[in-house]
N, C-alpha and C positions, 0 to 999 in steps of 0.2 A: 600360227600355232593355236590361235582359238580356235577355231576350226576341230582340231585333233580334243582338244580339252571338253569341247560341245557335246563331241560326237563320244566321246569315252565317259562324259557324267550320262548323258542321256541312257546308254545302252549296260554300264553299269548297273545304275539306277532300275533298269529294267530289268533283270537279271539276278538282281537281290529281291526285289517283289515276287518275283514267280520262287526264287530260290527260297528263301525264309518262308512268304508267307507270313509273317507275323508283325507287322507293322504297329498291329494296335490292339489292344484287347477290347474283344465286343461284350455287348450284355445281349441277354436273352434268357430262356428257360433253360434249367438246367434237363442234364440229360443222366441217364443212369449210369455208374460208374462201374468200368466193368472190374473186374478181382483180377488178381496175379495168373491166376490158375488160368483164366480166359484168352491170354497172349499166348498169340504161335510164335514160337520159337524160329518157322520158315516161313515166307511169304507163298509156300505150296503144300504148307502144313497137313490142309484144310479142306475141304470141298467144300463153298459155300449152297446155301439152300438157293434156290430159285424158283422163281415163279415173281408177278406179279407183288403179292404184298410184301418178299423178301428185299427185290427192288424195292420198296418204296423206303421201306425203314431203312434201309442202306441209302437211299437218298437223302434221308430225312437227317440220318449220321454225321453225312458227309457236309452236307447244309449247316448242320450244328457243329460239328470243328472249322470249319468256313465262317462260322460268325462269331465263334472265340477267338481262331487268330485272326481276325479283322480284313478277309479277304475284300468286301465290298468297299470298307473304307482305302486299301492299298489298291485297289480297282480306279477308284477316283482319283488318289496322288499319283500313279501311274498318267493317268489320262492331262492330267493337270501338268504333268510336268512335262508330257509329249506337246499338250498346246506351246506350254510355254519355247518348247526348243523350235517349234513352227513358226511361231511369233517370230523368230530371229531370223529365218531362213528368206535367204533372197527368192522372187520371184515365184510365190507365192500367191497363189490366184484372188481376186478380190472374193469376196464371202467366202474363204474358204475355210478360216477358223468358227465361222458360225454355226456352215452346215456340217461339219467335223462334231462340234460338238453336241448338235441337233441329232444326226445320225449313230454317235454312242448315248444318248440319253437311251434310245430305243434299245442298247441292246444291255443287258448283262455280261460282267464279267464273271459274277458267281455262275451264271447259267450256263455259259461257257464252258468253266472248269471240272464245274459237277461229274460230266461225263468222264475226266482225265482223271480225276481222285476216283471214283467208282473202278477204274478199269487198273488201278495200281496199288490199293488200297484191299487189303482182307476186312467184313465189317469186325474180327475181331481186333484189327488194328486201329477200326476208329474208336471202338470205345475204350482201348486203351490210351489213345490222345486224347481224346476228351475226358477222359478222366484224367490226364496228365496236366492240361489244360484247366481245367474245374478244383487243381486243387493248390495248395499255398505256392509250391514252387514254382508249378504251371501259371499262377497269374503274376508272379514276380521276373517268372520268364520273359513275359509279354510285356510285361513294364516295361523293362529293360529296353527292347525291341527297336522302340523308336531312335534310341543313344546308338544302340549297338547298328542299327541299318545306317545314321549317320554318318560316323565315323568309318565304317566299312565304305560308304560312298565317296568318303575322301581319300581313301586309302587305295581303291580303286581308280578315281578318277587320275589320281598320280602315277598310280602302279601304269594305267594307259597311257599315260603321257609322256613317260620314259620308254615305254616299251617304243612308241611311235617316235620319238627322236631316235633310240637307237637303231630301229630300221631305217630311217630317212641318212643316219651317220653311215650303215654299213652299206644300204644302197650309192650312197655317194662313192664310199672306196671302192665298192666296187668297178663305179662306172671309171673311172682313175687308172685304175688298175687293166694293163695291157691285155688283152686277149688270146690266146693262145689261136693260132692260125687254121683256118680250119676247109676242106674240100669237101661239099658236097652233107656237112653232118657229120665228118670224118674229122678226127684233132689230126694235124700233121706235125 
């Protein structure tokens, strides 16, 4: 049963990170905050500007909601908690937790993501998270964050562990349970 409990906090765990996003509130510069009037009301609203410099400032957006809800710090507890479930895992190659974590030093998980927020995201939707984000309830949000991803961890890591006994319980009646006779793929 550890086993099942491992494997349901780890991928949990992972899935609340990508899912919330918001693990922890960052610092950094603030960014201008956009007005009511600036939010589409559709994500096809819109036709954003393109070229070159409109990318970047759309990069640069996306970078800045990415270091308000603490994507680079939930990048590292991510990565820390995958060592850690490696750590446990039998056979297990020697050096292999070292160059694991040698091989993601190199990479970003913001640099990664950038692309996936840019390609989902209108820029007038980031400046209305950043300004969501930038202001009392947005950083109370984020406070929050770390309790609420907690307790969501436990509440998942259980919600898995039931689900996986009661497969393992219906798999079992099943296999019990007589088979109806059968020719060829045909029930007789």
């Amino acid at each position: 049963m550890r086993s099942i409990q491992s494997l349901a906090s780890w991928r949990w765990c992972l899935l609340a990170v990508f899912t919330v996003g918001c693990a922890h509130s960052g610092a950094g510069t603030a960014a201008p905050a956009a007005s009511a009037s600036t939010v589409t009301e559709a994500p096809v609203a819109k036709a954003e500007a393109s070229g070159p410099e409109a990318r970047r400032r759309k990069e640069q957006k996306v970078r800045r909601l990415m270091a308000l809800t603490g994507a680079e710090d939930a990048g590292k507890q991510m990565l820390d908690m995958m060592t850690e479930q490696f750590a446990h895992m039998p056979h297990i190659p020697k050096g292999f937790m070292e160059k694991f974590r040698e091989v993601a030093a190199e990479q970003s998980m913001v640099d990664m993501l950038v692309p996936v927020y840019m390609k989902h995201l209108q820029e007038e939707d980031l400046d209305a998270a950043i300004a969501f984000h930038e202001s009392p309830a947005g950083r109370r949000f984020l406070a929050a964050q770390p309790q609420v991803l907690e307790e969501a961890k436990d509440v998942g890591e259980k919600w898995g562990v039931r689900l996986a006994e009661q497969t393992l319980r219906e798999l079992a009646e099943d296999e019990r349970r007589p088979q109806p006779a059968s020719h060829e793929g045909q029930q007789l």
